[in-house]
C-alpha positions as CSV (number, residue, x, y, z in Angstrom):
1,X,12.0,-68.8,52.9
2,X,10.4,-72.0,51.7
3,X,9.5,-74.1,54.8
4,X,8.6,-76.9,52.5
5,X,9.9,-78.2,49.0
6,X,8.7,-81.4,47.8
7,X,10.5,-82.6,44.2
8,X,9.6,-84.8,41.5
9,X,7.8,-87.2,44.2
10,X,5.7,-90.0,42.9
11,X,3.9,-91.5,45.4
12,X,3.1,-95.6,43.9
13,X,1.3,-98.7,45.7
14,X,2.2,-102.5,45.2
15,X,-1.1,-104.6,44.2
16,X,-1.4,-108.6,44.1
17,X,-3.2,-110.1,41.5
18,X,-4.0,-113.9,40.7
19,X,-2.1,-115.4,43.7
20,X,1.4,-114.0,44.1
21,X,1.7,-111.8,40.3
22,X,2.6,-108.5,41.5
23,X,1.8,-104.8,39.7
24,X,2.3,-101.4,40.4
25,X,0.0,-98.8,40.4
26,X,1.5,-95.0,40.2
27,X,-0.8,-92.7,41.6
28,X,1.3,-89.5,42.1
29,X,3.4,-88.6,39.7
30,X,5.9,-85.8,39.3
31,X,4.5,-83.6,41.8
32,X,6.6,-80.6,42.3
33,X,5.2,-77.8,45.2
34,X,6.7,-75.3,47.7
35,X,5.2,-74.3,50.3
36,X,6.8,-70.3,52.3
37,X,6.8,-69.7,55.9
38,X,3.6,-68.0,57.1
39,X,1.7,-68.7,53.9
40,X,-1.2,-70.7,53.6
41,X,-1.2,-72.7,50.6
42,X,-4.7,-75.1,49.3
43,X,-4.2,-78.1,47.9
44,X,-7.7,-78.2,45.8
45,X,-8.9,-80.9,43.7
46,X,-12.1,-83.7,42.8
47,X,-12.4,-86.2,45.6
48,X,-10.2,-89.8,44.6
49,X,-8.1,-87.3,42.6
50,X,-4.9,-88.4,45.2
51,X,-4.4,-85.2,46.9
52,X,-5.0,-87.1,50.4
53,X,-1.6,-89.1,49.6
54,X,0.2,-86.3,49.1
55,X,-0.2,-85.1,53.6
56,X,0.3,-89.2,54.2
57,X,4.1,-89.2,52.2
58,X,4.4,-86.2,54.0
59,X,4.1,-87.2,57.3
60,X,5.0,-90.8,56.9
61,X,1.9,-92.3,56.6
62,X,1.2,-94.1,53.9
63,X,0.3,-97.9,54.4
64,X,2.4,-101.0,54.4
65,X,2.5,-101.5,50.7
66,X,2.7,-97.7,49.9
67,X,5.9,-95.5,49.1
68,X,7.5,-92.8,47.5
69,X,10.1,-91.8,44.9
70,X,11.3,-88.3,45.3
71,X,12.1,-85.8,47.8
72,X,10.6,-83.9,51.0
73,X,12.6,-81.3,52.6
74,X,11.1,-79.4,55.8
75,X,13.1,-76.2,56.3
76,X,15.9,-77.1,53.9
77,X,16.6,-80.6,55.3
78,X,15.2,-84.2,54.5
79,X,12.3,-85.2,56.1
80,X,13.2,-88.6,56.5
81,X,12.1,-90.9,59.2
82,X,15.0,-89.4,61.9
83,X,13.5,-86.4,61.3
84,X,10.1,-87.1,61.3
85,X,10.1,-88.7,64.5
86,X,11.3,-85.0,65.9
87,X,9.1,-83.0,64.6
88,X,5.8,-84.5,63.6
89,X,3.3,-83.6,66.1
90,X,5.4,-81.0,67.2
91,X,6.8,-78.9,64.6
92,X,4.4,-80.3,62.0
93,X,1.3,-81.2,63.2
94,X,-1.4,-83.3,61.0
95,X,-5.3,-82.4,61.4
96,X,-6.8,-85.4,59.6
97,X,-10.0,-85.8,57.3
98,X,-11.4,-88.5,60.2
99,X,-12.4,-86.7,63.7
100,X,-11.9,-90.5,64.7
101,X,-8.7,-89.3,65.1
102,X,-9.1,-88.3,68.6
103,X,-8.4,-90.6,71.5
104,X,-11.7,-92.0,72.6
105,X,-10.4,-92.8,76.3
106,X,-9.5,-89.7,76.8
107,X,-11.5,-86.3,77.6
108,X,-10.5,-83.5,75.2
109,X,-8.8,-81.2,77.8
110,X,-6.7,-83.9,78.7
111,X,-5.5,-85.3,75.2
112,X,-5.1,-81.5,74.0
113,X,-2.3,-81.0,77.5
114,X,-0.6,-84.4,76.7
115,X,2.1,-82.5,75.5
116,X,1.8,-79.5,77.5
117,X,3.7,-78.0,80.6
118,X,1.6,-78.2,83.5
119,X,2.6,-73.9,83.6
120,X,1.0,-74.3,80.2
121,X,-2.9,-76.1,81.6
122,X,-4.1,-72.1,81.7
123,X,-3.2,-72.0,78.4
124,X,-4.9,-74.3,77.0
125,X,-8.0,-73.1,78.6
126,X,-7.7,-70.0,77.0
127,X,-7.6,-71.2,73.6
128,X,-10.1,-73.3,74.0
129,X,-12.5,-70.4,75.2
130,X,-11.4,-68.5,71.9
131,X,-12.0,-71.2,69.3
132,X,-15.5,-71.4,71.0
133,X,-15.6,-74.3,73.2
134,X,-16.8,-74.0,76.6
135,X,-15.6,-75.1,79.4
136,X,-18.1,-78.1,79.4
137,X,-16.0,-79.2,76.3
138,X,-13.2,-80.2,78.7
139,X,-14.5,-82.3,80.1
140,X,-16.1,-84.2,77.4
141,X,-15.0,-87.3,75.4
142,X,-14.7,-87.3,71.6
143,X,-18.3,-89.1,71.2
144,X,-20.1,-86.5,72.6
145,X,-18.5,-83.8,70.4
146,X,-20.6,-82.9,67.4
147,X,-19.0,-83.3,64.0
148,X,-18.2,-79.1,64.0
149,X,-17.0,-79.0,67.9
150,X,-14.3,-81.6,67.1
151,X,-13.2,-80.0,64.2
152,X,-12.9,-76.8,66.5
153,X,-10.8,-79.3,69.1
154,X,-8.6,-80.6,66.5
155,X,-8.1,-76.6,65.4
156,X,-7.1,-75.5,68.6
157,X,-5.0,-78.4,69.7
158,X,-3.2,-77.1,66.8
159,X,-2.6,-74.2,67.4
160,X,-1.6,-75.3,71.5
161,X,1.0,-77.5,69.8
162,X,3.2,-74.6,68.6
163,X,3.4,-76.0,65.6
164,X,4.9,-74.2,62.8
165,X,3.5,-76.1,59.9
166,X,0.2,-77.2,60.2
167,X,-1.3,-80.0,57.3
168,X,-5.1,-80.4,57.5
169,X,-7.0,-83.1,55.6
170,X,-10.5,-82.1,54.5
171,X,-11.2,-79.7,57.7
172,X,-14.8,-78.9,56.8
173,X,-16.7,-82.2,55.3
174,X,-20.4,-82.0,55.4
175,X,-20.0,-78.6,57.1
176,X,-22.6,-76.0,57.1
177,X,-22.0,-72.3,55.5
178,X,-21.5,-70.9,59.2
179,X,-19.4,-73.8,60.6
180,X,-17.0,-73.4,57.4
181,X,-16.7,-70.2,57.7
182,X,-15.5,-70.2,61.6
183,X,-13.0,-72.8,60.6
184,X,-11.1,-70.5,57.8
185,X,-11.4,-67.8,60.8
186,X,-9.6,-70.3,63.1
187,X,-7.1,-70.9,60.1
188,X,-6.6,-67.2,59.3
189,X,-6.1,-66.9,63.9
190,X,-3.2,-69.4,62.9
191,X,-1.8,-67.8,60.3
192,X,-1.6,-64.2,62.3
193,X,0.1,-66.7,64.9
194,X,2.8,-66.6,62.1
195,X,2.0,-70.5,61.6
196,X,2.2,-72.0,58.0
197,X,-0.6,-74.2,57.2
198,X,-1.3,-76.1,53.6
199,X,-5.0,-77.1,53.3
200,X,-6.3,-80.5,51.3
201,X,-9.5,-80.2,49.9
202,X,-12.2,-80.3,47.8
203,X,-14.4,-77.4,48.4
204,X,-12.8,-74.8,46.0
205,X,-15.1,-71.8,47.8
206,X,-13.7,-72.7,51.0
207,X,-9.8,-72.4,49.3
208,X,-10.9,-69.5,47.5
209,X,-11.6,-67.3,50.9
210,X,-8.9,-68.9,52.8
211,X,-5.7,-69.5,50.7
212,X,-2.8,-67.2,49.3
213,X,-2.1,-69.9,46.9
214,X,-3.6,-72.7,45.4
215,X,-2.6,-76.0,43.7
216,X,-5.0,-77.3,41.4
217,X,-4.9,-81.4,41.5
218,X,-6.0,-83.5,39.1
219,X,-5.2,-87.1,38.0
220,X,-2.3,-87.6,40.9
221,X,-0.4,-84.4,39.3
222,X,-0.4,-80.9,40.2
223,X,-1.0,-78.7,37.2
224,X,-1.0,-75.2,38.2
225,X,0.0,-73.3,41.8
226,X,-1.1,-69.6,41.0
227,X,-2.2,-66.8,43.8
228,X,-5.5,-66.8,44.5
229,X,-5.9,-63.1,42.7
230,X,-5.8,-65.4,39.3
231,X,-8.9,-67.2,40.2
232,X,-10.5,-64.1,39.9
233,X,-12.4,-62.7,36.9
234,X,-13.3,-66.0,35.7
235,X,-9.9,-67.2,36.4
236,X,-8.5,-65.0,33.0
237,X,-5.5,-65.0,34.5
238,X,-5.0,-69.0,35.2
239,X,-2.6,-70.6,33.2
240,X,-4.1,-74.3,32.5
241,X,-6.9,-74.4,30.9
242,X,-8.5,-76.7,32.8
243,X,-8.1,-74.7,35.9
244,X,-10.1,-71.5,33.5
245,X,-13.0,-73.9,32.9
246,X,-13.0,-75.1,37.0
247,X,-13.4,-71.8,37.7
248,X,-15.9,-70.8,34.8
249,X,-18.6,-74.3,36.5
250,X,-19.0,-72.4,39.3
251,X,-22.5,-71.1,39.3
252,X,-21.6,-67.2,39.9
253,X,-19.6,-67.8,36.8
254,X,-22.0,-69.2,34.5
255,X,-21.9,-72.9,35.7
256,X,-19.8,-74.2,32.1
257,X,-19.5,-77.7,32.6
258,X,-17.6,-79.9,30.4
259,X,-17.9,-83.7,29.9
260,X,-15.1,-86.1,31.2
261,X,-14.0,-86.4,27.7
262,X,-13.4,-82.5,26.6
263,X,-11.7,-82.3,30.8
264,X,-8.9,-84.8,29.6
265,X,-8.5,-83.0,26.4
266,X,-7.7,-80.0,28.3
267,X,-5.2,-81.9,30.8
């Protein structure tokens, strides 16, 4: 069962030029993905590539003079904005690239039972202990989290929302070998939850160990979605070229790099 279909979306910004002239830009374009219940799908390609617009149309957040063509459907119905305003933050929760994200006012045990039971405080305790954050972390605000402990907070307020669909933005920017690591651990705790989660990034290693599929990104389309058992043996079994010779520039494969040029050729 698919919890998520998105169809032929292009996802397109309004620019003004010379006083009150007018252009479009198209920045997504004919993006076609599926995403299953209890699957964990990256989203993997080069930084200003677009892939960050794709969670925003999502999730209704693209800015005042974005929009989107196409269609989003979240477990066979429209995700328009009736339905968005159900389920987002509940059903579908967003984990963004920003930490900023988090309320500054509030202290992080407080913001993470916002939309909690009272019954459910205990809860939250515990899940807090198992993603690693002590109790001294309740108590704190988001400016005196490290960069790795909020990421940890945003995780487990996640996982506390019940969400079934979880869409996270960049989750390990600037992180170390050993705070990356605990994060796909924390994402593989949600997927044994029997949560769905789909994964934006641009670390390819980091969707490599965590994802059972990946989407390759590149130039606001997606140009191949295989398992990630095709990526390896020098990604043989890829079907774009370009995803082969992404594979083949990483250094345990012979670091082949290609110039901008011979990249488009292959796209």
């Amino acid at each position: 069962m698919n919890i998520l279909e998105i169809k032929n979306l292009n996802i397109s910004f309004f620019q003004y030029q010379k006083g009150l002239e007018r252009r479009r830009l198209d920045v997504v374009r004919n993006l076609e993905l599926d995403l299953k219940k209890g699957e964990i799908m990256a989203v993997f390609g080069a930084s200003g590539s677009g892939k960050s617009l794709l969670a925003h149309a999502i999730l209704g957040l693209l800015p005042y003079n974005g929009f989107y063509e196409g269609e989003v459907c979240y477990k066979g119905k429209v995700l328009d904005e009736n339905l968005l305003e159900k389920v987002r933050g509940k059903e579908i929760f967003f984990i963004p690239q920003t930490i900023n994200s988090l309320n500054p006012l509030l202290k992080t045990a407080k913001q993470a039972r916002l939309t909690l039971k009272r019954s459910d405080y205990k809860r939250q305790e515990e899940v807090y202990r198992n993603f690693g954050l002590g109790k001294e972390v309740d108590k704190m605000y988001p400016f005196e989290l490290s960069g790795g402990m909020a990421r940890r907070v945003l995780v487990a307020d996640a996982f506390l929302s019940g969400a079934e669909l979880i869409i996270a933005d960049e989750p390990t920017p600037g992180m170390d070998k050993k705070a990356t690591d605990e994060i796909i651990a924390y994402f593989k705790d949600l997927k044994a939850a029997g949560k769905t989660s789909l994964i934006i990034s641009h670390d390819i290693n980091m969707a490599l160990a965590l994802a059972d599929r990946i989407a390759i990104f590149y130039d606001g389309r997606i140009i191949e979605v295989s398992p990630v058992e095709a990526f390896s043996n020098g990604g043989e079994d890829l079907k774009n070229p370009y995803s082969r010779m992404l594979i083949k520039a990483l250094p345990e494969n012979g670091l082949t790099l290609l110039s901008k040029e011979e990249v488009e050729g292959l796209c």
